[in-house]
N, C-alpha and C positions, 0 to 999 in steps of 0.2 A: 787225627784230632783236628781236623779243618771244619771249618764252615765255608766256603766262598764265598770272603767279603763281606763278615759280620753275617752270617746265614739266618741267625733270629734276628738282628736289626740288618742284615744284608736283604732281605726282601724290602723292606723300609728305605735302607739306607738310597740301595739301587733303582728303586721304582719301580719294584717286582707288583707290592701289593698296594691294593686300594683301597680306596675309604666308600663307604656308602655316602648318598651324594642326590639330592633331588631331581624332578625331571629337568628335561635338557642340561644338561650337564653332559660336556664333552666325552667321547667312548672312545678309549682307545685298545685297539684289537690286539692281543696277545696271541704271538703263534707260536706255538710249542711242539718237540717231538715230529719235525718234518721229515718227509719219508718220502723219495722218490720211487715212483716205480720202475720194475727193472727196465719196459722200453721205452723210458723217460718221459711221457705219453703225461702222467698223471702224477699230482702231489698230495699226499693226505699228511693232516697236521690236527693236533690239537688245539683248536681257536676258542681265546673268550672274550667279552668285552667288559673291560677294565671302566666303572664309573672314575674320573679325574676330576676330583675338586679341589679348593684350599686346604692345606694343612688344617690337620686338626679333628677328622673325620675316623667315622670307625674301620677299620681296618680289615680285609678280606680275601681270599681268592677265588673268581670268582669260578662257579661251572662254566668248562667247556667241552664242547660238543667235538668230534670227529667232524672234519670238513674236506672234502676233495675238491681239488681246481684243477684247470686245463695247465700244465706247466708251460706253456706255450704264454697265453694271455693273464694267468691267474683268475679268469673268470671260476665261480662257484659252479662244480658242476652236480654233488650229491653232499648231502648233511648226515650225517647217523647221531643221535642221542637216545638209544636203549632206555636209559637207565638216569633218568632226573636228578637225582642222591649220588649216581656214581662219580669217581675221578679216576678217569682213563688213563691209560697204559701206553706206552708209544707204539702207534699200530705196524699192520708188518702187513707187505703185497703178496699175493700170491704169484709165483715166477711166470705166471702167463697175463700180468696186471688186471687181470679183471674181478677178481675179489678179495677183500681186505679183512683181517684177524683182527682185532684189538679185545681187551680184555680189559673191564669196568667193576671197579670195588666198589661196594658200598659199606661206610664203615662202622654205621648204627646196626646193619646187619650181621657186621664179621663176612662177608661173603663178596665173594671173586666170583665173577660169570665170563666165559670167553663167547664173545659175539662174533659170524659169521657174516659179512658184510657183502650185497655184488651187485654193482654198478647199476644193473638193470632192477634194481628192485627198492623198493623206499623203506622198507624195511630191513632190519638185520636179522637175523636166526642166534638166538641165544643155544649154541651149540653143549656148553654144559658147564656147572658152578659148582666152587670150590667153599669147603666152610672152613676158611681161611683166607689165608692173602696168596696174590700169583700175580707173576708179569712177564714180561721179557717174551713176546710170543713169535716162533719161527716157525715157517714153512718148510716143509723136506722139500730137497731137491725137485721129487718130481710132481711135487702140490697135491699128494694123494693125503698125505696126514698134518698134524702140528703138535708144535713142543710148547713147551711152557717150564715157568719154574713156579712150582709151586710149595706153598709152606700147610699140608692140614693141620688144623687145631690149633693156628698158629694163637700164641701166648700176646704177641707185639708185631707191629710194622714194622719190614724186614727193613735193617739197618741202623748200625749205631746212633744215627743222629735222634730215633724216634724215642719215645717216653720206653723207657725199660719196664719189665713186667715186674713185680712186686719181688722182692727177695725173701720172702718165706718158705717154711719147709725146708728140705734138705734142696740147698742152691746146687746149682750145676748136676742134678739129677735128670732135669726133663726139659733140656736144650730145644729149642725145635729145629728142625732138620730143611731145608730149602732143598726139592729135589728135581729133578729134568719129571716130567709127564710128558705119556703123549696121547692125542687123541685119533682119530679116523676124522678126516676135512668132511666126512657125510656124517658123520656122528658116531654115539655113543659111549662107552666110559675113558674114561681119563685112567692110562695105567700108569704108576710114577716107577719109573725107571733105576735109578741112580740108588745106588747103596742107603740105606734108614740112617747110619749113622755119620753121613755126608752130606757136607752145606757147599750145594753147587752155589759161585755167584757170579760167572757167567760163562756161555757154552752159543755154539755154532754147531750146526751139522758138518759132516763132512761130506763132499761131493757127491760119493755113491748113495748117501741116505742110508749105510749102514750102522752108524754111528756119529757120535759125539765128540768135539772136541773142551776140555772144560777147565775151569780153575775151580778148584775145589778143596776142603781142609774137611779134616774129622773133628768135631765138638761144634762151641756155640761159632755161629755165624758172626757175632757183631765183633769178638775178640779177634780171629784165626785167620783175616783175611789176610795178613801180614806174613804169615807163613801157608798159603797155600801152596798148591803143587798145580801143575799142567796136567790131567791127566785125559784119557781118553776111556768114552763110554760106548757099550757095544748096545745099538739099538734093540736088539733080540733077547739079551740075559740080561742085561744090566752091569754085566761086571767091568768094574771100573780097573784101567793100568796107568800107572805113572810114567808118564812120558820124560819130565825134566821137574827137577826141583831145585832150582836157582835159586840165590840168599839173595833175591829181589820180590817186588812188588811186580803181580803182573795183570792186565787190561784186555781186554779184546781180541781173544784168542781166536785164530782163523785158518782155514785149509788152506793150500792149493787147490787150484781146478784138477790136476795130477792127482790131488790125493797124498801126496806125499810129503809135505813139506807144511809145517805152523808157522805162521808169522803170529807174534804179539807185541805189544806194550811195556817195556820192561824199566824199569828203576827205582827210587826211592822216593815214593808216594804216603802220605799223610792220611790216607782215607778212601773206601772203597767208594771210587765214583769221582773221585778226585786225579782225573785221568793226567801221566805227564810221565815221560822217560824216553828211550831210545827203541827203537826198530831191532826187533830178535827175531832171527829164526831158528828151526829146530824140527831135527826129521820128526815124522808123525809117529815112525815105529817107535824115538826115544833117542836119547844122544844130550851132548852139552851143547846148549846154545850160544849161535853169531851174533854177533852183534854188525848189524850194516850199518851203525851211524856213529859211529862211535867219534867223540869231541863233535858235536854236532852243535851251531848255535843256537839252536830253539830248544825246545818241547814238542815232543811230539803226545797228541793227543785223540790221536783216530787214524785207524788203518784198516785197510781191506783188500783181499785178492779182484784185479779183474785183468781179467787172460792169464798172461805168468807172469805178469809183474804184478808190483803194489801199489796202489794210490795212500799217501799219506796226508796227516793235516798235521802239523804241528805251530805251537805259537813261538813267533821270533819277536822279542821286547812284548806287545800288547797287540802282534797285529795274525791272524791265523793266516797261513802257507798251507798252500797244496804242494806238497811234494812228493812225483813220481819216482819210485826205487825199481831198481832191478836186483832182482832177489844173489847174483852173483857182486856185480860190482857194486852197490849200495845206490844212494839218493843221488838226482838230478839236482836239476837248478832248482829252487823256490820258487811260488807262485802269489804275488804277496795281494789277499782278498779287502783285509780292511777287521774289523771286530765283526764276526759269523759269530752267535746267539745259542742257535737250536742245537738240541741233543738229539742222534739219532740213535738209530741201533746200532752204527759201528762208527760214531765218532763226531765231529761237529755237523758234516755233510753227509748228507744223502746222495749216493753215485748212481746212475744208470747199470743196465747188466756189465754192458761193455765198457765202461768206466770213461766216456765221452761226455757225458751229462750231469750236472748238477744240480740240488737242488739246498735249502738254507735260509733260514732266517738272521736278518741281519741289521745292525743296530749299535749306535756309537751314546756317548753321553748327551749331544742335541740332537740326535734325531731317531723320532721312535721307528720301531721293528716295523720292516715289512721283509715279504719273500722275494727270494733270486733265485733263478733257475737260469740252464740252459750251457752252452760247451763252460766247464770249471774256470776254465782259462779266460773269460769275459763274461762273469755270470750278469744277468740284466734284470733289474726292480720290476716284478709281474704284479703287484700290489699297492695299492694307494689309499686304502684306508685311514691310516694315520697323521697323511700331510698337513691336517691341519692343527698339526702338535708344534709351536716352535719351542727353540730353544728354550732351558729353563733356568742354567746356568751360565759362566763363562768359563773355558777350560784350557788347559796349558801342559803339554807334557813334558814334566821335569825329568832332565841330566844331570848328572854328576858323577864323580868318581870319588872313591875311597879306598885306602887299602891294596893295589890294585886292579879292584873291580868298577866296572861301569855300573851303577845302579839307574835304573828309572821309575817313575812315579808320577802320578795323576794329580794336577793342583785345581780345583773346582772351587771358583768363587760367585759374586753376586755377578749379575749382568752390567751394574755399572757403579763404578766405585767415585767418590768424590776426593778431586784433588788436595792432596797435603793429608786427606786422613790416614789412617791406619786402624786395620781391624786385625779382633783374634782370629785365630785359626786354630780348628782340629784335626788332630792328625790321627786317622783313619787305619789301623796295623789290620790285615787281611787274617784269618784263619788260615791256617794251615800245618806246618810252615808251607806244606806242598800246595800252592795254589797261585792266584796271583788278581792281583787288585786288575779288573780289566773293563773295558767300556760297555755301559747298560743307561738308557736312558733315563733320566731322568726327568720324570713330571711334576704337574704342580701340587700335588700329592705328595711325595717322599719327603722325607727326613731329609735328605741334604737340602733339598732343593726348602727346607723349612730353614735350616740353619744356614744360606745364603739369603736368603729372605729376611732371616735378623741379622742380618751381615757379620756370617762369619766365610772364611773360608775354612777347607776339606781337604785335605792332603792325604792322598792314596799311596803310600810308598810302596815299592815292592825290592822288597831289599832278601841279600843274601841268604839262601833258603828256596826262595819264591821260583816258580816255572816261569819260563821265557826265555832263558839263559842258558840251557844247556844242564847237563849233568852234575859236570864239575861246579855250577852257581849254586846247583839245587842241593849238593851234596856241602856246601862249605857252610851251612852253621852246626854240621852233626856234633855232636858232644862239644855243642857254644853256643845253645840255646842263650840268647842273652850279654852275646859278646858280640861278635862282628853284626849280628844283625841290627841289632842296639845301635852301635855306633853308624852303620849306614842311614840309619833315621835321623839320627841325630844331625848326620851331616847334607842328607836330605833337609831338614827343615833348615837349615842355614840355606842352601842351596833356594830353596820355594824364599826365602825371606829377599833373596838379590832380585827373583824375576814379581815379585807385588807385592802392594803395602800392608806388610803383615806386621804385628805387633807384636814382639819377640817377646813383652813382658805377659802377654794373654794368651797362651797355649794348651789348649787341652789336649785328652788324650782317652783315646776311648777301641775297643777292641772284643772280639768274641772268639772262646775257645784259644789257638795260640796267640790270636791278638790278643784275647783277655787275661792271660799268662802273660803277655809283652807290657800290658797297663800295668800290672800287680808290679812286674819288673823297674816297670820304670818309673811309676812313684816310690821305688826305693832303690833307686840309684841313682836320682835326677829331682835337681829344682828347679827345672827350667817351667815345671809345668804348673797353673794354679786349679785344673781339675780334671778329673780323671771321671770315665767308666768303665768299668773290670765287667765282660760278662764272658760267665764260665770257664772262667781262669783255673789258673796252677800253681799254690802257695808254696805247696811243699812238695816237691818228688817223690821223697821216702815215700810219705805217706801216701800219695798218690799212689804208685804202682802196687799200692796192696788193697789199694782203694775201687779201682776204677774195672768196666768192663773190656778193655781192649787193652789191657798192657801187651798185646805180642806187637803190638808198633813201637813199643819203646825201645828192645835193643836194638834194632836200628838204626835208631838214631842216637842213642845214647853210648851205643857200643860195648854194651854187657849190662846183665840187671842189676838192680838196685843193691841185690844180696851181693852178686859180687865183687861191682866199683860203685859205692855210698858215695864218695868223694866228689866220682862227677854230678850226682845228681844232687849233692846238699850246693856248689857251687851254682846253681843255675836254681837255685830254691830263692824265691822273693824274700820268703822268711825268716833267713838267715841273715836278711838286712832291715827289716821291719824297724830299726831303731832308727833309721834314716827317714825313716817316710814324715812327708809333713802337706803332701797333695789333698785336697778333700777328694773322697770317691764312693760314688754311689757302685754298690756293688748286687750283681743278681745273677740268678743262676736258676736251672729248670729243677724243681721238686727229683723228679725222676731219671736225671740226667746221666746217662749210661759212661759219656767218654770222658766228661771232667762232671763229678759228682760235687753234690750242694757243700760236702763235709771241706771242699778248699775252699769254698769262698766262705764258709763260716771261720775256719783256720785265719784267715786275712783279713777277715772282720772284726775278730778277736782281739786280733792283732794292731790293730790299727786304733782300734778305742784304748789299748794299752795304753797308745804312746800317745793318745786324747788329739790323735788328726781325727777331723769330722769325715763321717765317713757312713752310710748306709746302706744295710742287705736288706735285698727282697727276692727271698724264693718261690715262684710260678709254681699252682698249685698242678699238678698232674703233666709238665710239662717235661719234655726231654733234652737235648742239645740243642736243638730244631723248635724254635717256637711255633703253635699250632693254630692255637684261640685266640681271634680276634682279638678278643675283650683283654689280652692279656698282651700281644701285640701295642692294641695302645695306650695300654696303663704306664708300660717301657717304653715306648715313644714318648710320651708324656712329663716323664719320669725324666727321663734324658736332658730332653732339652730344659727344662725345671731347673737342672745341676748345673747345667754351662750356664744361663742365663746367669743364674744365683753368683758364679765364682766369678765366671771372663765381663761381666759386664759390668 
């Protein structure tokens, strides 16, 4: 149930997205999906350039092209853009680096094409397309074929955060199914592998190229990620075995060089892709899985075999760690890199074959992304596109304790405050709960960097629940949605009120998905606030859980369904306090919103003109958790700041 960071106003909020913007208007270069190759030789990344204007512009992401550099200098050494309409896939090397996979959707089309890419040639080879969606593309061991996951005929864009397909007809009859394909690297048909009625949603070869390693469930993809299993696919039949089925979330499933032995990603995760837990292994043949890290203080969120041990990434408070394991005696020391950006195929960082080289994009709240490559252990800035972005806020990373737990959190205000004043502040509750509020620039473009600009400050907490902390942190608001983690904020903003001049009586409160659950929460348990934003919150649990398309992440964290303990979930229901509420709050939610559906935020809309607190919903026409359309992007940006302006000023 995460968004990272407001995910429809987290693009906004963070400076993900832009506004269109007249000529010369500053460009700043967006790199995504970095990918070293294996003899560290070469980087391919998805690059675009972001127009940056003032606040207030329309809203966009824009195309980017496949781009490779020398990992050495960062110089550009070849471009590929097939496909003008399309948005690319995170590309993947071939094991001898000299030609590169990626895979380009176009989505006026419905159609996926996987492009053949080799250094020596200015174009790419559209090796074959899907009428559907597909990604994820791996090379076999020995570069003679490739995999893919593919969805035919797919109904929606694979994952819960995207708009859901129409609920008509007999529902849950015609799931669609996400399977491993493979193709011949010279060509010709795409055969998809994996059982019809299994939703692979992610998979590695194993060393020999005989097979598959995978997490995989039977039914719909967007619900069942919660309950998958490990299992393992034979390249030749297709027939799939269960390897381990642990009562965890699991990530990045991976061989040995041996062959013999899986490491993954294991703990209690919020959402597929919302990567965070401990370091597991587990024989290939099947067996219960170790745990190497077990009381660990970070999160780990990217792993991978090179030689026999493991290189991992994990986040410790907001800052990401390379840390080397040995698959017997567990992790080494930490390697502490600073805020690393990019998503690769197995984790923040992109590693060389031999796990000597690095590569990553990387980027804090004043300073925009560029690329780092070279030994992990001292990676060095190959890129300078950006430097001429300064700062756009001023930032402060809040301490404190509660409860017994250390909490931390991001306090973002203007660049210069005048003596004796005091300004409101908004406080910022991240999606999740499994995620965590962490550093991404900010330009003169975003939504904060708008509401520092009207002089407010931003407070990013990342309170009990949140990754950074270890298991046991992540594991301590289960069945207390809305109790210790509540109170961590609360004691956060006291905490943000000692280190600047905040105005304890001007506090808003704004949040998406479990943040938007946490707004609904806390304008009815709290007058500290005079306005709120709810987006795509959670009124009611009952009804939710018979509501929504992914209830198999609820007993997880709830610790049994709704049928059979009500009690915890009417306790942690907004609406069971709706008499309390007296915050004005704009409230909005996506038309077609798969994991918190429009029927809670109408629930709390209801609710709230009940008890005649001012209060407005506006449901996004065709939208899903995940805002998509521009136009609809900044009607809610728009919209937002409208509401703070109206209440805190």
């Amino acid at each position: 149930m995460k968004i990272s960071t407001l995910a429809v106003l987290g693009s906004m909020l963070l400076g993900a997205s832009v506004q269109a913007a007249p000529a010369q208007t500053p460009v700043l270069r967006d790199y995504r999906a970095v990918t070293l190759s294996g003899n560290g030789q070469r980087i391919a990344a998805i690059e675009a350039n972001n127009e940056v204007n003032q606040p207030g512009g329309q809203l966009q992401r824009p195309h980017g092209a496949i781009v490779v550099r020398d990992a050495a200098n960062g110089a550009i050494v070849q471009q590929f853009d097939p496909c003008a309409v399309c948005s690319y896939d995170k590309p993947s090397w071939s094991p001898d680096g000299k030609r590169l996979a990626f895979i380009g959707y176009d989505g006026k089309a419905g159609k996926a094409s996987l492009y053949l890419a080799s250094l020596e040639q200015a174009q790419p080879k559209e090796l074959l397309s899907v009428k559907g969606v597909a990604s994820t593309v791996r090379w076999s061991p020995d570069g003679k074929q490739l995999a893919l996951l593919a969805t035919v005929g797919a109904r929606k864009l694979a994952g819960a955060v995207e708009a859901g397909a129409r609920q008509v007809g007999e529902v849950g009859s015609d799931d669609d199914a996400q399977r491993i394909g493979v193709v011949a690297a010279s060509g010709g048909e795409l055969r998809l592998l994996s059982p019809a009625d299994i939703y692979v949603y992610e998979y590695n070869w194993t060393p020999d190229g005989h097979g598959f390693v995978a997490t995989s469930a039977q039914g719909n993809g967007d619900s069942n990620w919660w309950v998958a299993k490990l299992s393992h696919i034979d390249a030749a039949t297709g027939a799939l075995r269960i390897i381990a089925a642990p009562a965890m979330q699991m990530n990045l499933p991976s061989v040995s060089p041996d062959g013999k032995t899986v490491a993954f990603i294991g703990g209690l995760m919020s959402d597929f892709g919302s990567v965070g837990g401990d370091i597991y292994t587990v024989p290939l043949a099947g067996g219960t899985p170790r745990n190497l890290t077990p009381d660990y203080r970070g999160t780990f969120n990217g792993v991978v075999w090179r030689g026999q041990g493991l290189l991992a990434t994990a986040l410790i408070d907001s800052q990401l760690a390379v840390v080397p394991l040995d698959a017997q005696s567990g992790p080494a020391q930490p390697v502490l890199l600073g805020a690393i950006s990019s998503g690769a195929l197995d984790g923040r960082l992109s590693f060389s074959a031999d796990g000597k080289l690095a590569a990553a994009a990387q980027e804090d709240f004043i300073h925009a992304s560029y690329l780092v490559a070279g030994p992990w252990q001292q990676l060095k800035k190959i890129t300078h596109d950006n430097e001429q972005f300064a700062p756009q806020v001023s930032v402060q990373n809040v301490g404190w304790s509660n409860e017994g737990y250390k909490v931390q959190g991001w306090l973002l205000g203007p660049m210069k405050v005048e003596a004796g004043k005091q300004y409101p502040m908004i406080v910022n509750v991240h999606g999740g709960p499994g995620a965590a509020a962490s550093p991404r620039y900010v330009d003169a473009s975003s939504q904060i960097r708008e509401f520092t600009e009207k002089g407010y400050f931003v407070f990013l907490p990342n309170p009990r629940g949140s990754f950074g902390q270890g298991q046991a942190f992540t594991r301590a608001n289960m069945a207390d949605f809305g109790g210790g983690d509540w109170r961590d904020i609360l004691t956060g903003i006291d905490a943000a009120q000692k280190v600047a001049p905040i105005d304890g009586q001007r506090l808003g409160l704004i949040g998406h998905s479990y943040g938007g659950f946490m707004t609904m929460w806390g304008v009815t348990h709290s007058e500290r606030f005079k306005a709120a934003v709810a987006g795509a919150g959670v009124a009611n649990w009952i009804s939710y859980y018979g509501q929504n398309g992914i209830n198999q992440w609820m007993i997880p964290f709830f610790g049994a369904s709704a049928y059979d303990n009500p009690d915890v979930y009417r306790r942690a229901s907004p609406i069971e306090s709706i008499k309390a509420a007296k915050t004005p709050t704009l409230i909005y939610v996506g038309e077609r919103d798969v994991e918190t559906p429009a029927a809670q935020s109408l629930e709390f809309w209801h609710g709230l003109r009940a008890m005649g607190v001012p209060s407005s919903l506006f449901i996004y026409d065709g939208e899903g958790h995940a805002f998509r359309k521009p136009e609809h992007q900044r009607d809610l940006r728009q919209r937002t700041l409208a509401w703070f302006e109206r209440y805190l000023k």
